[in-house]
C-alpha positions in Angstrom: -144.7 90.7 -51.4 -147.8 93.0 -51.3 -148.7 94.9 -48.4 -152.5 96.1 -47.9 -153.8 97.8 -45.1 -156.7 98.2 -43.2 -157.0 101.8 -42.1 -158.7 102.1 -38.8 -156.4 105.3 -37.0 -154.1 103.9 -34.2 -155.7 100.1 -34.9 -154.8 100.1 -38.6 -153.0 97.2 -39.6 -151.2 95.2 -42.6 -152.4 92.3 -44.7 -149.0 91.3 -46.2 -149.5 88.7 -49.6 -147.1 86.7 -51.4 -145.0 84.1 -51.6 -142.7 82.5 -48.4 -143.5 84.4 -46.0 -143.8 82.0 -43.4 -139.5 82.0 -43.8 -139.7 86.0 -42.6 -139.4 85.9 -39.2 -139.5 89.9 -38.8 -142.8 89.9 -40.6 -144.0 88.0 -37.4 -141.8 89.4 -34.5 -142.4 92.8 -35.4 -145.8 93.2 -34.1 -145.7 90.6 -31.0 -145.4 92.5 -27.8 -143.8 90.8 -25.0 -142.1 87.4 -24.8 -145.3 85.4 -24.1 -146.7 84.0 -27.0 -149.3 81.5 -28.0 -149.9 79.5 -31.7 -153.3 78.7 -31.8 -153.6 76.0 -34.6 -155.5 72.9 -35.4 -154.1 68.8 -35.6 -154.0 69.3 -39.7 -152.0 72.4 -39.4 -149.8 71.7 -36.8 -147.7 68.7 -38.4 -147.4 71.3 -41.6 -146.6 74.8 -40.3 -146.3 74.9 -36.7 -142.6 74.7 -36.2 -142.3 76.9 -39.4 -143.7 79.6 -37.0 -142.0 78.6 -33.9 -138.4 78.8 -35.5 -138.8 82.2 -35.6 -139.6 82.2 -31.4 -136.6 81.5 -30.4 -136.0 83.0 -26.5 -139.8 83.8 -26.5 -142.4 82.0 -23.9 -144.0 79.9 -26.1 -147.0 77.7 -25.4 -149.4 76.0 -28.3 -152.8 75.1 -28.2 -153.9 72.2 -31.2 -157.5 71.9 -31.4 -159.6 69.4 -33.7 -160.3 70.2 -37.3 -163.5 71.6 -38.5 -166.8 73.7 -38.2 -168.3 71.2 -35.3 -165.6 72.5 -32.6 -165.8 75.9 -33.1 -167.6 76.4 -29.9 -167.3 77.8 -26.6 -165.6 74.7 -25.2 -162.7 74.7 -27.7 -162.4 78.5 -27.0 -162.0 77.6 -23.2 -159.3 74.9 -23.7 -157.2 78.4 -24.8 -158.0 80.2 -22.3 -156.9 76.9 -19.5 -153.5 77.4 -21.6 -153.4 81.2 -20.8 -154.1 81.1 -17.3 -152.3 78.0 -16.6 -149.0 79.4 -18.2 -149.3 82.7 -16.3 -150.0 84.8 -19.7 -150.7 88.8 -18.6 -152.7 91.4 -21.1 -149.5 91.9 -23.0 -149.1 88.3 -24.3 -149.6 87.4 -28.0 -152.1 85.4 -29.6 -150.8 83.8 -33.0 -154.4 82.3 -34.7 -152.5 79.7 -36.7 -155.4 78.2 -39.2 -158.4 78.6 -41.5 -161.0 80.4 -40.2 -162.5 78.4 -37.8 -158.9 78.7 -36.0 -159.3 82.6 -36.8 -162.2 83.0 -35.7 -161.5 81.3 -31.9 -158.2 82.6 -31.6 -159.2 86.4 -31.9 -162.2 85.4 -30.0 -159.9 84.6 -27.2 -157.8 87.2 -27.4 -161.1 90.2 -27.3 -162.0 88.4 -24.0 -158.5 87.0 -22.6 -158.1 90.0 -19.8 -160.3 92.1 -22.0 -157.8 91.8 -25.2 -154.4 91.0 -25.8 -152.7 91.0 -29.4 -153.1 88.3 -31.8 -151.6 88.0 -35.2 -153.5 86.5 -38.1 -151.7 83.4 -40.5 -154.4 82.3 -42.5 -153.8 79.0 -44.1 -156.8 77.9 -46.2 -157.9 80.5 -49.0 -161.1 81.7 -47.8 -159.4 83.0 -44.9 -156.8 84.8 -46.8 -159.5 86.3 -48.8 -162.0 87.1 -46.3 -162.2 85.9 -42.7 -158.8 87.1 -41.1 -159.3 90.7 -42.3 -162.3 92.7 -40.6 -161.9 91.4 -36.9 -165.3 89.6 -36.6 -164.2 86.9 -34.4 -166.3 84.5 -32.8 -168.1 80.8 -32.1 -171.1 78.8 -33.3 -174.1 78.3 -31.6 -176.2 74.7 -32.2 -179.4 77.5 -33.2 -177.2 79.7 -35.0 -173.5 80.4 -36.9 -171.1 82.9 -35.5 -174.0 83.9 -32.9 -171.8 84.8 -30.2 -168.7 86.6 -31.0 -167.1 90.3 -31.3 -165.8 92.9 -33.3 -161.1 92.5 -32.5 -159.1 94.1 -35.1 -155.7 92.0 -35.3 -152.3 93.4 -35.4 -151.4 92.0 -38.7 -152.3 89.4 -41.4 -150.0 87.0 -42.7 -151.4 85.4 -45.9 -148.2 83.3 -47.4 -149.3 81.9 -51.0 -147.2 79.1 -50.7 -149.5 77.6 -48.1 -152.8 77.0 -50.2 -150.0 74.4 -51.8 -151.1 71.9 -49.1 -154.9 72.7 -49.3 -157.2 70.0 -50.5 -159.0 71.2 -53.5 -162.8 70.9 -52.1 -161.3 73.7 -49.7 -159.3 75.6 -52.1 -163.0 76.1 -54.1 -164.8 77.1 -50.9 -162.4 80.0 -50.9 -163.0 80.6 -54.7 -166.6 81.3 -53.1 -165.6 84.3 -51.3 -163.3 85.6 -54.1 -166.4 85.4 -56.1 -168.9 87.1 -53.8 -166.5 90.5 -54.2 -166.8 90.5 -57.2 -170.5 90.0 -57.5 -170.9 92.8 -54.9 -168.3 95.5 -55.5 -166.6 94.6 -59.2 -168.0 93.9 -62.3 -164.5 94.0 -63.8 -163.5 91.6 -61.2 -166.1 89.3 -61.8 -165.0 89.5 -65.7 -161.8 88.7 -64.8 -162.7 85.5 -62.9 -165.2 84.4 -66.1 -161.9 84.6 -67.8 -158.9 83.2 -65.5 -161.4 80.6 -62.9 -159.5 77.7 -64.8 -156.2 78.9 -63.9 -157.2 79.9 -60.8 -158.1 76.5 -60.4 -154.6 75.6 -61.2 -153.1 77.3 -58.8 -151.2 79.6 -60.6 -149.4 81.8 -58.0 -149.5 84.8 -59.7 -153.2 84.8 -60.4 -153.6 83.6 -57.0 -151.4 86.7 -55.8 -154.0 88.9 -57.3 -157.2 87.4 -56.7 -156.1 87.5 -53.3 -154.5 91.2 -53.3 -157.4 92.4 -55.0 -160.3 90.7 -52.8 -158.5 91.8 -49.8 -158.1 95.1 -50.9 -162.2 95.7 -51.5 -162.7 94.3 -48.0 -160.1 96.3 -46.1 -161.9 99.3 -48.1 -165.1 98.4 -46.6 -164.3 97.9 -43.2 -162.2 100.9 -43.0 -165.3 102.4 -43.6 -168.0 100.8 -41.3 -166.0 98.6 -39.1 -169.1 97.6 -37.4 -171.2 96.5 -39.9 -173.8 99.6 -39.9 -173.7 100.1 -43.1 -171.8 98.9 -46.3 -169.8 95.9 -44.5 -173.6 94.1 -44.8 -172.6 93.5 -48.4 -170.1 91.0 -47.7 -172.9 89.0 -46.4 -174.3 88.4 -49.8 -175.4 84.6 -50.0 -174.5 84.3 -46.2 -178.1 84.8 -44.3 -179.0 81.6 -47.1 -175.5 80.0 -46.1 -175.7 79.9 -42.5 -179.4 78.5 -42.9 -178.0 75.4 -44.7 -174.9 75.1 -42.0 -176.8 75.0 -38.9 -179.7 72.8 -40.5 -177.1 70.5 -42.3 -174.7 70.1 -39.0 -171.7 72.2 -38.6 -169.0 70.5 -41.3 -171.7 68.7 -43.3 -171.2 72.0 -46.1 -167.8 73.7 -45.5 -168.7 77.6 -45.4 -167.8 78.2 -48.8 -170.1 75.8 -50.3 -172.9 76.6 -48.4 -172.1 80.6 -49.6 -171.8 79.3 -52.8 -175.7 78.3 -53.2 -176.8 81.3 -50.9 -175.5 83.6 -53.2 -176.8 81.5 -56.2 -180.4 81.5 -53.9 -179.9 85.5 -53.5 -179.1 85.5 -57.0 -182.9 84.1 -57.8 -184.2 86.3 -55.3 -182.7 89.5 -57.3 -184.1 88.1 -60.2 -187.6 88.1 -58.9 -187.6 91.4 -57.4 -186.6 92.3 -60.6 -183.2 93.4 -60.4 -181.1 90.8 -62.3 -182.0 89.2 -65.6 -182.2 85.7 -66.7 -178.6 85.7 -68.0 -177.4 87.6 -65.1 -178.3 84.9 -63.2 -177.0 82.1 -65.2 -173.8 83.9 -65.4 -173.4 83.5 -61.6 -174.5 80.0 -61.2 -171.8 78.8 -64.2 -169.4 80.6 -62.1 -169.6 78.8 -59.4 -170.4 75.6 -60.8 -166.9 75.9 -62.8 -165.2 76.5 -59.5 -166.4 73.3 -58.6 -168.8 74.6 -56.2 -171.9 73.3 -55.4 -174.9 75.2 -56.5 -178.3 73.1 -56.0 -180.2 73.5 -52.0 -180.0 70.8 -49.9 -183.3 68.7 -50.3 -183.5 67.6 -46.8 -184.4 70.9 -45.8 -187.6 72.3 -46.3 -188.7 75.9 -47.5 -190.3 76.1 -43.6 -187.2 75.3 -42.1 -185.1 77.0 -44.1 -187.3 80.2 -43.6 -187.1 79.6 -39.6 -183.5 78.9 -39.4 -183.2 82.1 -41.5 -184.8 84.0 -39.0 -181.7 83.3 -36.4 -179.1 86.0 -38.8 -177.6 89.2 -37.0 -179.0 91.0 -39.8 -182.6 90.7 -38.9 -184.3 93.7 -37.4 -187.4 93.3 -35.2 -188.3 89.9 -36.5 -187.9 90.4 -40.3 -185.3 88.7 -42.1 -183.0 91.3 -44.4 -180.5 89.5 -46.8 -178.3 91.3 -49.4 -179.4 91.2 -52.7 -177.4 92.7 -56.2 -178.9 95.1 -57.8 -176.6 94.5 -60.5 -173.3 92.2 -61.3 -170.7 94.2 -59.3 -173.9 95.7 -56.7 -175.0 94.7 -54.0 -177.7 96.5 -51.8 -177.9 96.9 -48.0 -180.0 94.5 -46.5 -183.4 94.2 -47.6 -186.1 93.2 -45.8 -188.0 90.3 -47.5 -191.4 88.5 -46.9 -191.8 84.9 -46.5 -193.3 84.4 -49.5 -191.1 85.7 -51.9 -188.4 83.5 -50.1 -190.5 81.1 -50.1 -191.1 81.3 -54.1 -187.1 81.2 -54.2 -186.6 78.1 -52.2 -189.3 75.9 -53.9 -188.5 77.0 -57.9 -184.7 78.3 -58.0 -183.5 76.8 -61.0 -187.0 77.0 -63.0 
């Protein structure tokens, strides 16, 4: 087992990695609270791993909350069916919010617990790899709105992170690649050695090796605990993780929630940003092949949606938390392995992207 952590003074916290971990129960009892404890977790997760995580509850208060599956119910209405368990099973400020799930799950359950009596603890155990990688480490928790992703939401560290290997066993490939996505964009932002590494080692990846798995995890979590450690609130550097996303969340929200998972649609946003940074004249022609080959050999998609239009795409792109007074900012690389802070960009240039990426 690896242990990471995210330093952040009395609200640090560990991102443990590795193999059954799911069998520890001390890993989990050590940083609930009080004997009230929820498992927030989804239909597909529940029949898998729920009474994994309740064996270890024994002569706890346990209650669990099993929401549907996917991008279209992470909403405000699924994060009030936890709070009706709270407040129907008596749960005070020092209960314990387990957020059982990929990151839709994460995202709702540490939602709930920022605004359940104005926090309780919640514990992370992230089951799909994108959120092992990426969305259970930081504390951005939040819900969709139907004019724009993760809209409504708020900055709540958890008390740990849970990310057991042996879970990605169960994980249907087309969402085992949309994590691949997010292991890619560290390297693209943050590590050109990391990237290298991926060029060589994506098929194995692919094949789930564990121990290649182990580290692509270890180290992707590592970079982002580095960067939220050092602007937790996204003032400054933590923008970078966003690379591909201000793209990404355009083609969500005009596809319909679930229609791209997240780590497709990230997958041609960075490709997208990648064009962009070509030019603006920071990347090259190979530089930018390089990326796209990437992703296409993690069996991620890479080509815009046709449906929507460079006029929609540009208006949905105006509806990002990065914007500032009306101008869209995205993150663009300066290099393979650097990224800038956002950028403010005119519609024409992305307009020039959207109608000729690819020529």
């Amino acid at each position: 087992m690896k242990t990471l952590t995210v330093v952040l003074g009395e609200r640090s916290y560990p991102i443990y990695i590795g193999e059954n971990l799911l069998s520890e129960a001390d890993l989990l009892t050590r940083h609930i609270k009080s004997k009230q404890v929820v498992v927030v977790t989804n239909e597909n997760i529940a029949p898998l791993y729920l009474q994994n995580v309740l064996t270890h509850l024994d002569g706890y208060q346990i209650e669990s909350v099993i929401l549907p599956d996917g991008e279209q119910f992470k909403t405000l209405n699924s994060v009030n069916v936890i709070f009706d368990k709270l407040l129907a099973s008596k749960f005070s400020r020092n209960a314990t919010l387990i957020a059982l799930g990929g990151g839709v799950i994460g995202d709702m359950g540490g939602f709930a617990s920022a605004c359940y009596q104005r926090g309780i603890t919640f514990i992370q155990i992230p089951t799909t790899l994108l959120a092992q990688v990426d969305s259970s480490v930081g504390g951005k928790t939040g819900v969709n709105h139907s004019l724009g992703k993760n809209m409504i939401g708020a900055f709540y560290q958890p008390q740990a992170v849970i990310a057991d290997v042996d879970v990605l066993d169960t994980l249907d490939n087309r969402q085992f690649a949309a994590g691949l996505a997010e292991v890619i964009k560290y390297g693209l932002i943050r590590n050109l050695e990391f990237f290298v590494w991926l060029e060589e080692n994506i098929d194995i990846l692919l094949a789930r090796d564990k121990i290649a798995l182990t580290y692509a995890i270890e180290q992707s979590c590592q970079m982002k605990a580095e960067v939220v450690a050092e602007d937790e609130h996204e003032g400054g550097v933590r923008a970078t993780l966003n690379l591909g996303h201000t793209f990404g969340h355009a083609i969500e929200t005009g596809m319909g929630y679930g229609t791209f998972l997240h780590g497709e649609a990230v997958a041609i946003g960075t490709c997208l940003a990648a064009d962009l940074s070509k030019r603006k004249g920071f990347l090259n022609t190979n530089d930018v092949a390089r990326i796209i080959t990437l992703f296409e050999r993690a069996n991620l998609p890479v080509k815009s949606p046709t449906e929507l239009t460079s006029e929609r795409f540009i208006d949905l792109m105006t509806v990002d938390k990065k914007n500032v007074d009306g101008e869209i900012r995205v993150i663009l690389l300066e290099a393979i392995g650097k990224a800038t802070l956002p950028m403010a960009v005119d519609n024409l240039s992305l307009t020039e992207t959207l109608q000729n990426y690819g020529r």
